[in-house]
N, C-alpha and C positions, 0 to 999 in steps of 0.2 A: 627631448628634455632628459638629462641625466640627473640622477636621484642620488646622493650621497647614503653613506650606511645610518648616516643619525636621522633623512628624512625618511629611507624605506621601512625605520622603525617604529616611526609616527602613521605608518598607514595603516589606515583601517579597512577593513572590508566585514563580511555577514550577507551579505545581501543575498535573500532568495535564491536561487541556480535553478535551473530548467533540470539538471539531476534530482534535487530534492522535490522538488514539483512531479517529476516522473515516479519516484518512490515512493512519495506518499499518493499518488496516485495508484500505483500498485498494491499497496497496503492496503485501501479502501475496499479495492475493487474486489481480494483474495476476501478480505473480510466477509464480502457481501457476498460472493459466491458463497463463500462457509457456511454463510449465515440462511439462506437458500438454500445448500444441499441438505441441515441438518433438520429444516422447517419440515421439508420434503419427508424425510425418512420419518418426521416425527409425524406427521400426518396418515404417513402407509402402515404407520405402527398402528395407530389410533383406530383405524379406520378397517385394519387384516385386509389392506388392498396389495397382497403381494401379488411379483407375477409369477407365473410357474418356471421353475426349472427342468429341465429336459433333460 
């Protein structure tokens, strides 16, 4: 089926993409690392559970 220029202007799309689902996937995941490594440091802060340096 061939698509003239007045119908391929009538087309619509938006739909979800398995890229945006991978991105916001990634987004998520960095967040909650972030959010994990700073609980972490804030905890060893809290607590002077450092480890020693050599």
């Amino acid at each position: 089926m061939k698509l003239n220029d007045e119908k391929m202007k009538q087309v619509s799309g938006g739909a979800i993409t398995s890229a945006m689902i991978n991105a916001l996937s990634k987004a998520v995941n960095t967040l909650y690392e972030l959010g994990k490594a700073t609980g972490s440091a804030l905890r060893r802060l809290i607590k002077k559970s450092y480890c020693k340096v050599n």
